[in-house]
C-alpha positions, 0 to 999 in steps of 0.5 A, spaced: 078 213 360 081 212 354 086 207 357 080 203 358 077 203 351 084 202 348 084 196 353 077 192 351 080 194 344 086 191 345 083 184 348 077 184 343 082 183 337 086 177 341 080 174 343 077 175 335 085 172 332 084 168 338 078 164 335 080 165 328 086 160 328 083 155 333 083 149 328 075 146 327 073 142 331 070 137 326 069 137 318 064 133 314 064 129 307 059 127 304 058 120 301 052 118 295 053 113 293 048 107 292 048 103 299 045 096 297 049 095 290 056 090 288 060 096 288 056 100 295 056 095 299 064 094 299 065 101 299 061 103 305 065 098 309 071 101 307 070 109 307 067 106 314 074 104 316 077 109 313 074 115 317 076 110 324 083 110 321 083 118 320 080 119 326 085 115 329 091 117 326 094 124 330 098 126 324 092 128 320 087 133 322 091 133 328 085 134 333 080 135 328 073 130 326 072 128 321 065 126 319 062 122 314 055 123 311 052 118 307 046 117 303 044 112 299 043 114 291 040 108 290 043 108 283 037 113 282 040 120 278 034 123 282 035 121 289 043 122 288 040 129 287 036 129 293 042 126 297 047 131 295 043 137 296 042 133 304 049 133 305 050 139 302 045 143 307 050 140 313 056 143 310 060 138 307 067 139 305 067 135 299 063 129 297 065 122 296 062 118 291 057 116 287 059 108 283 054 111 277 056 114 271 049 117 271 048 120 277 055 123 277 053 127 271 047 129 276 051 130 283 057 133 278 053 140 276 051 141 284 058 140 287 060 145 281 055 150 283 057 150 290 064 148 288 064 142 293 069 138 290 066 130 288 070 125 288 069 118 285 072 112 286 068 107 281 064 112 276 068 110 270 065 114 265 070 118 260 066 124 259 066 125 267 074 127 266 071 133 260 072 141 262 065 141 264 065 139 270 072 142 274 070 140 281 070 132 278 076 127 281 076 121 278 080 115 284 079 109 280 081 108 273 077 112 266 074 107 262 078 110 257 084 106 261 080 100 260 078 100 253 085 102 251 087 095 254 079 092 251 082 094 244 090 092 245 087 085 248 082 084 241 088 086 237 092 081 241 089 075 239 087 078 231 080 079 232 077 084 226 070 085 229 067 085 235 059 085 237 057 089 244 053 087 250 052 094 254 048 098 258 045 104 254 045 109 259 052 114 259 057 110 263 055 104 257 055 108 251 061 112 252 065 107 255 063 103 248 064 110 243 071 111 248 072 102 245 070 104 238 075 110 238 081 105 240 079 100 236 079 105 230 086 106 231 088 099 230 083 099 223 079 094 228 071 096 228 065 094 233 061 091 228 055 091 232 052 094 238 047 090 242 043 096 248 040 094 253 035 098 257 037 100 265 032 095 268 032 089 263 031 082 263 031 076 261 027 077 256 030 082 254 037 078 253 034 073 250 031 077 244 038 081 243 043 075 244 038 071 239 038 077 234 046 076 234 046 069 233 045 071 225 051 075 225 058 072 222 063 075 229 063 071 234 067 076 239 063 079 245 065 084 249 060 086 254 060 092 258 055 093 264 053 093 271 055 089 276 050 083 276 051 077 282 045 074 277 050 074 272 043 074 267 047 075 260 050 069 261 046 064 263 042 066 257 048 065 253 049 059 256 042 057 256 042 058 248 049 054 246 053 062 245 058 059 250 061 053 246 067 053 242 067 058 235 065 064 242 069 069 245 067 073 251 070 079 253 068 083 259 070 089 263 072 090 270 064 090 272 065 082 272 072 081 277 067 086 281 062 082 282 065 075 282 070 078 288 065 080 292 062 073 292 062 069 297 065 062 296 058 058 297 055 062 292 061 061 286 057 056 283 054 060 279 061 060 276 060 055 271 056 058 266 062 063 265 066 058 262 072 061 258 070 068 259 076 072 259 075 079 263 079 086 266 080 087 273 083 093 275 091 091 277 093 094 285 101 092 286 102 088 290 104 091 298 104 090 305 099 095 306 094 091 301 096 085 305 095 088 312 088 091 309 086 085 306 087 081 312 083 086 315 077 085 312 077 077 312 077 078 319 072 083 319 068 077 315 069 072 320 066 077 325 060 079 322 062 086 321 063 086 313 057 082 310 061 082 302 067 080 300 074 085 298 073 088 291 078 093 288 074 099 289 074 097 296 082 098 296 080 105 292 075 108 296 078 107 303 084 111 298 079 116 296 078 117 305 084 119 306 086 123 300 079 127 302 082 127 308 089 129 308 088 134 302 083 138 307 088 137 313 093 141 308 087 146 306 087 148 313 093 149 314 093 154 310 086 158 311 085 155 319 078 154 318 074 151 313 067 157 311 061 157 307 058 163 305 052 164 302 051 165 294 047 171 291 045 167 286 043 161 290 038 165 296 031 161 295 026 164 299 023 158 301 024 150 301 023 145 298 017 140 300 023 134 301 025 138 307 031 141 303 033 149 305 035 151 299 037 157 302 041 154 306 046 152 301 052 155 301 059 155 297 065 152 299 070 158 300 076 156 296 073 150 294 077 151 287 084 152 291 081 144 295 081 141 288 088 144 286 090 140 294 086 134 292 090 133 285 098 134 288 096 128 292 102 122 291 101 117 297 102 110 298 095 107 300 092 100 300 091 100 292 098 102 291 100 109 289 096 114 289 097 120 284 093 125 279 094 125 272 092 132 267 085 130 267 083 129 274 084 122 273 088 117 278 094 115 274 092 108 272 096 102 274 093 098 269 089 092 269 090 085 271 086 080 265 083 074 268 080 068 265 074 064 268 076 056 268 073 050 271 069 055 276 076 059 279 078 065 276 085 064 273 090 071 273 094 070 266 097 076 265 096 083 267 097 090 262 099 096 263 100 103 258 107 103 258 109 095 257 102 092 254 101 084 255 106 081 260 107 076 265 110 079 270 106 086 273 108 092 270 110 095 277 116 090 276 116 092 268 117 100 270 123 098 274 126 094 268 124 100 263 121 094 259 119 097 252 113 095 249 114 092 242 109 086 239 115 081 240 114 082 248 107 082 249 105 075 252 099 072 256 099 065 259 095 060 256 087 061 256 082 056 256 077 059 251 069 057 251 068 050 249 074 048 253 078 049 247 085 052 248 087 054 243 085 061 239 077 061 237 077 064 230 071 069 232 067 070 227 063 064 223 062 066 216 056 061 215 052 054 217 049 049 213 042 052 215 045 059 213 050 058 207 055 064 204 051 066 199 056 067 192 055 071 187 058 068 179 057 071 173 054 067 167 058 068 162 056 067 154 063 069 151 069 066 154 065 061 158 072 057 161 072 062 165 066 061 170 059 060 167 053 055 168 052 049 164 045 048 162 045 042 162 046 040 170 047 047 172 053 046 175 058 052 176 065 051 173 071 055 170 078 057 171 075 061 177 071 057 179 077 051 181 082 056 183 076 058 189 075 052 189 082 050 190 083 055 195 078 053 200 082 046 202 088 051 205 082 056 210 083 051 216 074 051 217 069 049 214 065 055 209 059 053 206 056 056 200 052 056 194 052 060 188 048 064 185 048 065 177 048 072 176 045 073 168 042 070 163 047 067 159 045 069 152 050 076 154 055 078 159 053 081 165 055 087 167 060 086 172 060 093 176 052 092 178 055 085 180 059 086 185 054 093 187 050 086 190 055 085 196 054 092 198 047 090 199 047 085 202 044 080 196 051 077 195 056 075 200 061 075 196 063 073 188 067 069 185 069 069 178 074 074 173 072 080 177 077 085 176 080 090 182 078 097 179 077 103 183 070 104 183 069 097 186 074 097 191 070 102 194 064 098 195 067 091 198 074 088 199 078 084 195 082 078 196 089 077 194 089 078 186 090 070 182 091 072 176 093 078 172 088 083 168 092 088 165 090 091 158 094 087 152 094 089 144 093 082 141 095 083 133 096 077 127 103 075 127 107 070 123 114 066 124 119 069 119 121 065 114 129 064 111 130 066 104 137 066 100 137 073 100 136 073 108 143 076 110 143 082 106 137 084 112 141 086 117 144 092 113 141 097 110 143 100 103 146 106 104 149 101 110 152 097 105 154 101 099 158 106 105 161 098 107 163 097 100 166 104 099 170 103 104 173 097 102 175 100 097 177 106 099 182 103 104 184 098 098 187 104 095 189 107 100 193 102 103 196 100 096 199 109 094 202 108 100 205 100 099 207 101 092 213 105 092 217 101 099 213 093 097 213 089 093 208 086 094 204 091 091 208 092 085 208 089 078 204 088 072 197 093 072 193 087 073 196 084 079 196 090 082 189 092 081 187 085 085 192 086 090 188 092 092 182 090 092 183 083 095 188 086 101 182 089 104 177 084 102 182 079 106 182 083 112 174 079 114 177 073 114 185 071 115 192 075 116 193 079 109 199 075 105 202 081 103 204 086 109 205 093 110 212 096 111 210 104 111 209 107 118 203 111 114 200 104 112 200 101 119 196 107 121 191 106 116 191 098 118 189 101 126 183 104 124 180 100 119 181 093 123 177 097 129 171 099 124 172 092 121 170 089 128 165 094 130 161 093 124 162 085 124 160 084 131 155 089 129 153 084 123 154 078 126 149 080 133 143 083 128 144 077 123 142 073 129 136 076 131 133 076 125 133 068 124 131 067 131 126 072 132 119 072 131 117 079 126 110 082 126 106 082 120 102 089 123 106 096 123 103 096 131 108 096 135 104 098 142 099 102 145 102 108 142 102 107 135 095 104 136 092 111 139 096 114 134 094 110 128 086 112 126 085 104 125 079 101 128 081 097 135 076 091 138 075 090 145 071 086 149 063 087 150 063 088 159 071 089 159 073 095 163 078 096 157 073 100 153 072 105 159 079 106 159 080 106 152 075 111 152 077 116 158 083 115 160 087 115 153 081 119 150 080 114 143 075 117 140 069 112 141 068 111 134 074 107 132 072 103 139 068 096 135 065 091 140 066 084 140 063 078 143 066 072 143 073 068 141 070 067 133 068 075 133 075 076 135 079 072 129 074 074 124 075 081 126 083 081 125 082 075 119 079 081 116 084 087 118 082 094 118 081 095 110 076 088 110 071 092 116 075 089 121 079 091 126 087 092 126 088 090 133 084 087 139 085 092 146 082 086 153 085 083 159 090 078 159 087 072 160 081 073 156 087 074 150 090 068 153 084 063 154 083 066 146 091 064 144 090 057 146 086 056 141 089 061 135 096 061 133 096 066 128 096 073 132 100 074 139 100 080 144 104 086 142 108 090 146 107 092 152 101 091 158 098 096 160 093 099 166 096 094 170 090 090 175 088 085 177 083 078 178 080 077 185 074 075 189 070 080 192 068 080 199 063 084 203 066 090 207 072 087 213 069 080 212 074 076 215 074 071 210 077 076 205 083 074 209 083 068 209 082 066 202 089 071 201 092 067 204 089 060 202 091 064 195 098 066 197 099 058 199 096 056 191 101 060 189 106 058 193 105 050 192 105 051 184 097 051 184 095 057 181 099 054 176 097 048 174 090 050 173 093 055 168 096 049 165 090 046 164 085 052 162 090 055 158 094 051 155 092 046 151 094 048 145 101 050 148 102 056 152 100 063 149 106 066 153 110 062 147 106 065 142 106 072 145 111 077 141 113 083 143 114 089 138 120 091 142 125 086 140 123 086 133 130 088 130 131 093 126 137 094 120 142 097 122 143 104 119 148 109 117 146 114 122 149 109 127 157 108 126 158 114 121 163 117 126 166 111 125 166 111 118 169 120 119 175 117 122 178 112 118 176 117 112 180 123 116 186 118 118 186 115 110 186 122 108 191 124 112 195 119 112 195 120 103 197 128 105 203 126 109 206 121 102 204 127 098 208 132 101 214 127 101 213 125 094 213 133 093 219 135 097 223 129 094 221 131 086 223 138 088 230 135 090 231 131 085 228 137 079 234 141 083 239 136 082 238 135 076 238 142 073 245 143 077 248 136 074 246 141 066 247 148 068 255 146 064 251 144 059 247 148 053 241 151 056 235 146 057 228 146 053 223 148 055 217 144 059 210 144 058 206 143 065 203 137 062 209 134 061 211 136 069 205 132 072 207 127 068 214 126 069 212 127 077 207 121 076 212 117 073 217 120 079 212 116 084 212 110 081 218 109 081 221 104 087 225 107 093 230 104 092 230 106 084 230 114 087 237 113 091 240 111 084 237 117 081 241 122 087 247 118 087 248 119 079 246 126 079 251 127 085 256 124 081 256 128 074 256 134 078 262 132 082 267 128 078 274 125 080 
């Protein structure tokens, strides 16, 4: 008995492993997707083909069905509801599709909760890719892929702003805040956006695309559903925004649509004329040749009622990657199992037929995901593999151009190798690198016909004109200012403006508009607050660049300097006959004269015993020693040195004479040439540190500065408001209840030099800006009129409008004095190392011949009293006497002394 229970046992558990390990006999997938669409259409035929080619392949599944399961979603996120949960009551190993963003949001929750994998091959939404939906796999390329390559192209050809055309549901408005993004990254903005409801019409376009005409960009990009109507452009067309001046950009939505046309309905094509789009690149391979041909041969036989379009190659690969990610899947499990989840049992069902008790969760559905995204194959649309984000890694886009009703392939973009000619398969393998000189597309033909690069913008027409502010000045009106008589607007500004418009290659109407009452400057900060509201377009006039206001508008290159000057009386320094005392000062030249002396007297203790020279009556040697060093100016002295003591002193003193010399000579110069100051202000330190009052000019930014950022007391700041307050003021002086400086912007000082000659500006500029005219925020025209400013500058322009507004009493750059290159006297303090030096060696020099005349006396004294020591003993000497005898013992000549010892040695030795 027990050997046949242990018998049935034993045949139970191989019966039980036996069914275990049978591999299923079928496996459902799922497939929800919108059936009568652009993208559906293609997309049936080719899941359609590619399950018949999988059940056909014996090395995958080997043995086992696979089903497909369809419903139509009907681009409805409700009904894609209701079609994912009838192909989820039928057990579906994963779900393929759907093309709508929207309703993959829907169907994404679902696969999610039943951990039923959801692959697409045409929901571009980037957000689709975010940690909220794990089980959401993404085989055709993000539309961040497709921004970066929209927002490379904008950048490409210059274009700051763009107005978008798009669809305002999630695939529209996160494909567009993904372009934003990258658009930001190169300092480029989406100036406007232009939603469009999920069913608009054609009157909806109209009103959009009316509204948009007012706007000054003129780059479209739209991004929509595939539309075989193409409405947006034929309202385009029918309202003249497909002539030159237009650019239109389109996403993938447009190679989608027309692909999928047949060629008899192509002839709609001549409403998109110079539309340039992005179509997804697939390389170029034997198996997409092979399946193209396929489908061309399905067309003729009535079998594919729609063209070949590059989500057709995508979903044929998504089949397949389905399909061998399962095949592995049960490799590993042997079987494919639902198990009903706790938290999803319903007691009832749903009055459409759903048994929601029935729903159940794919086991290991997590792991068939992991499958999923380790797949690298080639397939039809090239290679097939996942990148971090669950999105297949992109391949690229090929951009295209609509020309004469053909589309017409000019380049191709990819991440790694930007804009190129050749596809980027090919520039992957060369190792192309992706620097600005490399990018290249071939030549488009924009709308209009035109080849060459549209602008993209237009600032202004004749029936809407730029709207330029101007300031209408009642001081300094040569500036800019209106004329009361023929209210016409003129100026310095107003002809650099001017001047600048013939280098813009357009044509930029405009009007000023005065602002202010003329009877008083206006304020220039309110002013330029005018384009921050939309009052002005722009200002023209001496509008400075401070801080404050380049946080409302932007500014074009600067034409003129505004750095604050001081502006102070001068006059010319007149020669006089005492002029060249100047260059020394008085301990300077009483040192000078010392000197001489000094080295005079010197020179002839040290001469007198060995040359002739310096001997003689008393006379003639009083002016030999002051003319020997006097002479030393001039020429070689007529007496020479014979002692070594002498020449040493000679070295020195005719270095010191040719330091103080040159020194002389250079200060001299400097005083007979150079223009002196009659105010003791020498910059803006002096004046801030003084207690003077300082004038400024009503409206300038000078007193704000002067004020706040050099902390003057605002009692000694005195308003003034014209060129004749301005010189009535200096006239007066700050003792007379004027002013002893004016602190204004260069130009307004220059302007107000043309026509006095009596002041000059002192020292340096300081707070250093700049003039230049104000545009609104990213108007492109602030470009253009910098570098109309850069060619003004260039052509020597800039300069003759100077000339002829600021120069008709001569330029006041000629006038101008700087403090700092006033000379000073030269001073005691600055060679007294000098003068130390030459006093040393003199001094050393004498105590050297002392010491000799010493040791020579002594000699002498000693033979002396030996030549008497065999006579009668000696008087005595007084000390007087002594110092009298050894005076007139140096007086002597050298030769008279040699005398005197040979004399002595012969009365004490005699024959």
């Amino acid at each position: 008995m027990k050997k046949i229970m242990v018998l049935h046992l034993v045949t139970w558990i191989w019966v039980c492993c036996v069914a275990h390990s049978r591999r299923p006999s079928s496996v459902n997938i799922g497939a929800v997707f919108a059936f009568d669409s652009v993208i559906g259409r293609v997309a049936k035929e080719a899941m359609q083909m590619a399950v018949s080619d999988v059940n056909a392949d014996p090395t995958v599944l080997k043995g086992t069905k696979l089903n497909l399961l369809m419903k139509d979603a009907m681009c409805n996120a409700f009904l894609g509801a209701i079609g994912a949960f009838q192909v989820l009551e039928k057990g579906v190993a994963a779900i393929i599709g759907p093309q709508s963003s929207a309703v993959a949001h829907t169907i994404s929750q679902i696969a999610d909760a039943l951990q039923v994998p959801l692959v697409s091959y045409a929901a571009t939404d980037p957000t689709l890719s975010s940690l909220q939906f794990p089980y959401f796999i993404r085989t055709t390329q993000s539309d961040l892929a497709q921004m970066t390559a929209m927002a490379d192209l904008i950048d490409f050809y210059g274009w700051k702003e763009v107005i978008v055309v798009f669809l305002d549901d999630d695939y529209g408005r996160n494909g567009i805040s993904a372009l934003s993004d990258e658009l930001e990254k190169r300092r480029l903005k989406i100036s406007y956006k232009l939603p469009l409801s999920i069913k608009f019409d054609l009157d909806e376009i109209t009103n959009l695309l009316n509204q948009s005409k007012v706007f000054g960009p003129r780059v479209y990009v739209v991004h929509v559903n595939p539309d075989p109507r193409l409405r947006i452009f034929s309202v385009a067309h029918k309202l003249q925004m497909m002539a030159q001046d237009y650019v239109w950009l389109v996403t993938d939505w447009l190679s989608a649509t027309l692909d999928s046309l047949s060629p008899v309905n192509q002839t709609s094509f001549s409403v998109l004329q110079g539309v340039v789009g992005l179509r997804q690149h697939i390389p170029e391979s034997r198996k997409k040749t092979a399946f193209a041909s396929r489908w061309i041969k399905m067309q003729k036989e009535g079998l594919a009622n729609t063209s070949l379009t590059t989500y057709g190659f995508y979903a044929y690969d998504t089949v397949w990657a389905v399909a061998r990610s399962i095949d592995k899947f049960i490799k590993l499990h042997n079987n494919i199992t639902f198990l009903l989840h706790d938290n999803y049992k319903v007691s009832h069902t749903v009055g459409i037929g759903i048994k929601l008790d029935k729903l159940k969760v794919l086991a290991g559905g997590s792991e068939l995901v992991e499958i999923l995204l380790q797949s690298n194959f080639s397939g039809v649309s090239g290679q097939l593999q996942f990148n971090s984000d669950r999105n297949i890694v992109s391949g690229g886009y090929d951009i295209i151009n609509v020309n004469r009703m053909a589309i017409t392939g000019v380049g191709f973009w990819s991440n790694y190798s930007g804009f190129s000619v050749v596809p980027p398969e090919t520039l992957k393998k060369r190792k192309h690198n992706r620097f600005s000189k490399y990018q290249k597309l071939g030549n488009i033909t924009w709308p209009g016909g035109k080849t060459e690069r549209p602008r993209g913008w237009v600032i202004a027409d004749n029936t809407k004109p730029l709207r330029i502010g101007v300031p209408k000045r009642a001081s300094f009106v040569e500036f800019v200012t209106e004329l009361q008589d023929s209210h016409q607007i003129e100026g310095y500004c107003i002809d650099v403006f001017k001047k600048a418009l013939e280098f813009i290659p357009y044509e930029v109407p405009y009007v000023f508009k005065p602002f202010g009452n003329g009877k008083a400057n206006p304020n220039y900060d309110a002013l330029v607050k005018m384009i921050a509201e939309n009052v002005y377009d722009a200002v023209v006039g001496d509008i400075a660049i401070v801080t404050n206001r380049t946080r409302m508008v932007d500014f074009s290159q600067p034409f003129a300097s505004s750095s604050l000057v001081i502006v102070a009386p001068i006059n010319r320094a007149r020669s006089n006959a005492w002029v060249f005392l100047k260059p020394f000062s008085a301990d300077m030249w009483c040192a000078t004269a010392a000197s001489f002396i000094v080295v005079g007297v010197v020179i002839w203790i040290l001469e007198h015993r060995v040359n002739n020279d310096f001997r003689g009556p008393p006379k003639k040697q009083l002016v030999t020693m002051l003319m020997f060093s006097l002479s030393t100016l001039f020429k070689k002295n007529q007496e020479n040195t014979v002692s070594s003591l002498s020449k040493m002193v000679m070295i020195v003193w005719l270095f010191l004479l040719m330091v103080i010399t040159a020194s002389y000579t250079a200060s001299l110069t400097s005083i007979l040439t150079v223009e002196q100051l009659s105010s003791p202000i020498t910059g803006i330190d002096s004046l801030i540190s003084s207690n003077w009052p300082i004038g400024f000019q009503v409206g300038s930014f000078a007193y704000s500065y002067m004020a706040e950022n050099l902390y003057i007391p605002k009692s000694r700041l005195i308003s003034l408001g014209s060129p004749e307050e301005y010189a009535l003021a200096l006239q007066k002086g700050p003792s007379g209840g004027g002013v002893a400086a004016i602190v204004d912007e260069l130009p307004y000082v220059e302007l107000f030099l043309s026509k006095e000659t009596d002041y000059g500006i002192i020292g340096q500029p300081f707070a250093r800006s700049s003039w230049g005219f104000a545009f609104q925020r990213d108007s492109p025209l602030a470009f253009d009129m910098s570098t109309a400013i850069l060619k003004l500058s260039e052509h020597g322009d800039l300069h003759k409008i100077h000339e002829k507004w600021f120069c008709k009493m001569g330029c006041p750059e000629e006038r101008t004095s700087n403090s700092k290159s006033k000379p000073d006297q030269l001073h005691l303090v600055s060679f007294w190392g000098l003068y130390l030096s030459c006093g040393v060696v003199s001094l050393a020099a004498l105590l050297v011949f002392l010491l000799r005349m010493i040791r020579q006396y002594a000699r002498f004294k000693q033979r002396q009293k030996d030549s008497a020591s065999s006579s009668s003993e000696s008087p005595s000497i007084h000390c007087s006497q002594v110092f009298v005898n050894f005076f007139n013992f140096i007086d002597e000549k050298e030769e008279a002394i040699k005398k005197m010892f040979t004399q002595c040695d012969n009365h004490h030795n005699p024959n």
